[in-house]
C-alpha positions in Angstrom: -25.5 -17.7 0.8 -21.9 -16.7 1.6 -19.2 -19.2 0.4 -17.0 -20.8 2.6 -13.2 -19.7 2.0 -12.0 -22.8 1.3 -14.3 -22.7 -1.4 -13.4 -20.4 -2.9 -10.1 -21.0 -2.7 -10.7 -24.7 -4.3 -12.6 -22.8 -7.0 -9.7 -21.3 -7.8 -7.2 -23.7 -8.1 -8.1 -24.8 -11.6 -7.5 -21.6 -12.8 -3.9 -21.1 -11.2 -3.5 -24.2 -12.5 -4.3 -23.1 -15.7 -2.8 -20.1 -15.6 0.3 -20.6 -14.2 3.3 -19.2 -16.0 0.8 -17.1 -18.5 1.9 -13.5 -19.8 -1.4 -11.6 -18.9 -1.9 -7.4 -20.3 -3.8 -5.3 -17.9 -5.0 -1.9 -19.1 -6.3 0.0 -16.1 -8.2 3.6 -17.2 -11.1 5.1 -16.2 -12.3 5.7 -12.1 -9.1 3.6 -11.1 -6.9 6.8 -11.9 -8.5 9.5 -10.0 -9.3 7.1 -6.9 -6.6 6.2 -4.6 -8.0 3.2 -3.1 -9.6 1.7 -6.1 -6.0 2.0 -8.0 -3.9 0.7 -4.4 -7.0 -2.5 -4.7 -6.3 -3.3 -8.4 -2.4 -3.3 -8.3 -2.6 -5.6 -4.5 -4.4 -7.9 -7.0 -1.6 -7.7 -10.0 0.9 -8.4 -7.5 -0.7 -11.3 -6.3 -1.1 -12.0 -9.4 2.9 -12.8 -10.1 3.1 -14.4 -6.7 0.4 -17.1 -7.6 2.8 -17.4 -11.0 1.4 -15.2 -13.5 3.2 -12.6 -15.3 1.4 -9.5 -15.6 2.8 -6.8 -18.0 0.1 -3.3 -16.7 -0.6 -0.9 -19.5 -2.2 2.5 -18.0 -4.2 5.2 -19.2 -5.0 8.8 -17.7 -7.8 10.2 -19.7 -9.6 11.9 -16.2 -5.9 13.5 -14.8 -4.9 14.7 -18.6 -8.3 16.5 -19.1 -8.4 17.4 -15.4 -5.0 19.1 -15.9 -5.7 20.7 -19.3 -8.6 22.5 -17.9 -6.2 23.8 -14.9 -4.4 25.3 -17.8 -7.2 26.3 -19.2 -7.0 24.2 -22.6 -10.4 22.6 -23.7 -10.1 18.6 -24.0 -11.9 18.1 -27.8 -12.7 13.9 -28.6 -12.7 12.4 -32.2 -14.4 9.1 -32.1 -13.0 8.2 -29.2 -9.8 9.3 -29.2 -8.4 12.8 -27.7 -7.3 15.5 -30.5 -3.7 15.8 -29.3 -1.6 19.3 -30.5 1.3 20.4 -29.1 0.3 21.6 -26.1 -1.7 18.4 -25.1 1.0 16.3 -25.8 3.6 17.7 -23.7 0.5 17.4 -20.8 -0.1 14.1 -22.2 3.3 13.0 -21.4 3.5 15.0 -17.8 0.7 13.4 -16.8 1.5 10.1 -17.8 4.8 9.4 -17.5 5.9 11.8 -14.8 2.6 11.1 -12.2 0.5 8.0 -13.0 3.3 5.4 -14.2 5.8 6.5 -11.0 2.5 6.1 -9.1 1.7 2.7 -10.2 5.4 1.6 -9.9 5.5 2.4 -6.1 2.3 0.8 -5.6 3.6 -2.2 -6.9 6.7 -1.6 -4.4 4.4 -1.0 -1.2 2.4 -4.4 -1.8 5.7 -6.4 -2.0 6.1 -6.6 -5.7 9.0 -5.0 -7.9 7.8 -2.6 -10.7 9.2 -0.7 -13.6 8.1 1.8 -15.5 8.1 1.7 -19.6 7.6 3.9 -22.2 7.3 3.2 -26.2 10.6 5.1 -26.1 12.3 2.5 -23.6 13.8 -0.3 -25.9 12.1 1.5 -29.1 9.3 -0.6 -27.5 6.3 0.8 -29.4 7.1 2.5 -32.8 4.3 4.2 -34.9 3.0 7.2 -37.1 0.8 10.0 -36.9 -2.5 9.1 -37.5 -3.5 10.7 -41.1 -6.0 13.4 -41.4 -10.1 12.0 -40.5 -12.7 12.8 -43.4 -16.5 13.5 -42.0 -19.3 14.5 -43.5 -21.0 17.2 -41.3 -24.2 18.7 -42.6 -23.6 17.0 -45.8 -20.4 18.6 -46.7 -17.4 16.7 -45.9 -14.8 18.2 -43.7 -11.4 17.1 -42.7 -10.5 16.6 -38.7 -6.2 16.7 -37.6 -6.7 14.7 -34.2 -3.0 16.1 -34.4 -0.1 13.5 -32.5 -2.1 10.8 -32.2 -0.7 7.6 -33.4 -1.1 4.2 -34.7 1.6 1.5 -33.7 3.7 0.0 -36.3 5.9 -2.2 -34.0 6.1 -3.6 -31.4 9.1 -4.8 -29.6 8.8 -7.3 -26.4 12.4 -7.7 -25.8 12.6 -5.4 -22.9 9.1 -6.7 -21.5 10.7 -10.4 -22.0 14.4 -9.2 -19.9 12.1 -8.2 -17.5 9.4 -10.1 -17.0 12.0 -12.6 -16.9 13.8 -11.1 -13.6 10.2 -11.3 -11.6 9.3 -7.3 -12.4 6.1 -5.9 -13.4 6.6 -3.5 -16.5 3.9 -0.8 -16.2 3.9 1.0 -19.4 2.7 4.1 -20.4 0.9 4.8 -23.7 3.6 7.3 -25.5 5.3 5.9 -28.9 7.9 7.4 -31.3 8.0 7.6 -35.0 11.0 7.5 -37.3 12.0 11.2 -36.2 11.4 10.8 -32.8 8.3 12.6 -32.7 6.5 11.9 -29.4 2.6 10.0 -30.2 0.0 9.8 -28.0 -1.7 6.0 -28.3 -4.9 5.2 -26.9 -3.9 2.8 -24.2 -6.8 0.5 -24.6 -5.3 0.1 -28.5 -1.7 -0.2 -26.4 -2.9 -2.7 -24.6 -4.3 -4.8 -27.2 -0.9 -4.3 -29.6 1.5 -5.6 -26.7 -1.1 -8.8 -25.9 -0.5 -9.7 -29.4 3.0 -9.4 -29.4 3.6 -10.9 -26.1 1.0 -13.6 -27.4 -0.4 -13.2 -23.8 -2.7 -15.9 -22.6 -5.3 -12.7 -21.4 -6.1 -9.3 -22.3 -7.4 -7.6 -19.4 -9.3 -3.9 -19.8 -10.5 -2.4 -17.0 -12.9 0.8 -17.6 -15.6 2.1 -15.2 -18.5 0.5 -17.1 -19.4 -3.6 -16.1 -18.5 -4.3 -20.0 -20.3 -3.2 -22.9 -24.0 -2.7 -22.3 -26.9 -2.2 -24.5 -28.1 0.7 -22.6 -25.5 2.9 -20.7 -27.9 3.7 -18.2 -29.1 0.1 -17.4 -26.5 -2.3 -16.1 -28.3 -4.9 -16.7 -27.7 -4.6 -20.4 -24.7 -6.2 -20.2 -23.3 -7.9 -23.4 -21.3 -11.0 -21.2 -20.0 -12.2 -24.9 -18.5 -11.0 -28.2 -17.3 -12.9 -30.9 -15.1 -11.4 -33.4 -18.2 -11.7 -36.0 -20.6 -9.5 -33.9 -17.9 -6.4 -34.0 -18.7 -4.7 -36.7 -22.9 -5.9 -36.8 -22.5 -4.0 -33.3 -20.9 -0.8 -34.2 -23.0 -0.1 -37.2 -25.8 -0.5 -34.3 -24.3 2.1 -32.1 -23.5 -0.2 -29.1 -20.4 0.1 -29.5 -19.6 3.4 -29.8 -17.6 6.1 -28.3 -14.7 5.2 -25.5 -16.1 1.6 -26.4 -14.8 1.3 -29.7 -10.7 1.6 -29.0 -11.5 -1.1 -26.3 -13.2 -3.9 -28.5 -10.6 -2.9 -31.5 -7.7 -3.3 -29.3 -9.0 -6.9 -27.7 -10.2 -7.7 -31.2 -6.6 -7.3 -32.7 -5.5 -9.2 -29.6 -7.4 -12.2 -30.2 -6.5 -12.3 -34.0 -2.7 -12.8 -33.3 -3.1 -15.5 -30.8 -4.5 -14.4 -27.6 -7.0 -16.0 -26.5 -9.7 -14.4 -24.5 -10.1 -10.6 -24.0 -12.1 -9.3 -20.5 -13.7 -5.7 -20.4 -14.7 -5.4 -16.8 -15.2 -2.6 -14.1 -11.9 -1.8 -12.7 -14.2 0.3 -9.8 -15.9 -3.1 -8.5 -13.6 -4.5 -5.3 -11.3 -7.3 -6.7 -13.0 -7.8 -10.1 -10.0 -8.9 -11.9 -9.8 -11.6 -9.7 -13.2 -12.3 -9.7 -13.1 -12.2 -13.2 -10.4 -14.5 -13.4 -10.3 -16.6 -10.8 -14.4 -17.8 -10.3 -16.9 -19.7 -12.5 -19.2 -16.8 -13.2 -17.6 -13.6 -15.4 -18.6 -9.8 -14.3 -17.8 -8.4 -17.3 -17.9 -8.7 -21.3 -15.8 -11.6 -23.1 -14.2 -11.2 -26.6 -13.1 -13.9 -27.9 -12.4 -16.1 -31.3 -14.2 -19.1 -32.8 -12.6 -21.5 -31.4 -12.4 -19.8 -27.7 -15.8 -19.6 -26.3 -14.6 -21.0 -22.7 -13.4 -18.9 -19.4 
């Protein structure tokens, strides 16, 4: 039976109420960058977002256009646990793609549907400092080999300063996942572990990630799998399982570190499902999969 929209609506109100005023990180990855309509949905819903009071800081990723546009040029995307194997060459895509087309895309987006972006980088504001990830050791046919996933980086620091002037002065900062080390070296960041490393030092109320999976499932082919919610405790337990593996495990890291400096809920959900941040959000029943601590098992 279809709800009546003042329903809805007075469903809601609790959670505005709630809400209001909050610092809330939004990673959005996966289908949302390579679909027009599913991206120009999910930023209509930020904005409204800071018109019903909340502050919403958007952290964005790219994997689909970077691998899309290393395979125009020809260059073979290669994954280490997750993570892309970033040389020279992929950086300097990396940072094309990111910076130059998906955060100018987001920012007039957020123009188009009334709201005022601006677009960030680690560099902005020495925002996000970090270091090169070190060298991986695996053991591959029993003989253990060493794998450089090259200018990949770790965050060492983060700075909110520039995100607090501007949050401040009713913008949305919409920040893209490049750091710089102590030379100035360029680092590519997952944005999922971005994400997670800005919600802790903005000591946001949420941590949103939005992928193109409904949450971490059991079984990646059956949706009803779902995992609705994680404790810190049943991380690791899960990982040495292999249900969280993969593109999975930057996501549940990032929301785990989160939720260990103070935020309190973190919400995987599928950015490709019409208005499921606010359903998420906003509504009694979660679509997705909830991290949280032990002493924050509500919505």
């Amino acid at each position: 039976m279809e709800l009546k929209r003042e329903n809805v609506l007075i469903e809601a109100l609790p959670y505005m109420q709630e809400f209001y005023d909050s610092i809330m990180v939004i990673k959005v990855g996966g289908n949302a960058m390579v679909s027009a309509q599913i991206m120009e949905d999910i930023i209509r819903d930020v904005v409204l977002l800071r018109y019903v009071g909340i502050k919403p800081v958007i952290v964005h990723g790219g994997g689909p256009e970077i691998t899309e546009k290393m395979e125009r040029l020809g260059k073979k995307a290669e994954f280490f646990q997750g993570l892309r194997i970033t040389d020279d060459e992929t950086m300097e895509i990396a940072r094309m793609v990111l910076v130059g087309n998906i955060n100018t895309k987001i920012v007039s987006l957020i123009g188009i549907s009334g709201g005022k972006g601006i677009g960030l980088t680690g560099y902005d504001g020495r925002m996000i400092l970090g270091h090169k990830q070190a060298v991986k050791r695996v053991i591959v046919d029993g003989i253990e080999t060493e794998v450089d996933i090259g200018w990949v980086g770790e965050s060492e620091v983060i700075n909110p300063d520039i995100l607090h002037i501007v949050l401040e002065n009713g913008y949305i900062p919409v920040i893209s996942p490049i750091a710089v080390d102590a030379q100035g070296n360029a680092l590519n960041i997952n944005a999922d572990t971005v994400a997670g490393d800005i919600a802790a030092a903005l000591r946001a109320k949420k941590l949103i990630l939005m992928t193109d999976v409904s949450g971490l499932l059991r079984n990646l082919n059956d949706p009803s799998s779902r995992v609705s919610r994680v404790t810190l405790d049943d991380i690791d337990p899960l990982i040495a399982e292999g249900i969280i593996k993969g593109g999975m495990i930057p996501k549940i890291k990032g929301a785990a570190v989160a939720i260990k400096s103070g935020v309190e809920r973190a919400h995987i959900i599928n950015g490709s499902v019409s208005h499921s941040m606010l359903l998420e959000l906003f509504t009694d029943c979660g679509i997705g999969t909830m991290v949280y601590g032990p002493d924050s098992a509500d919505k």
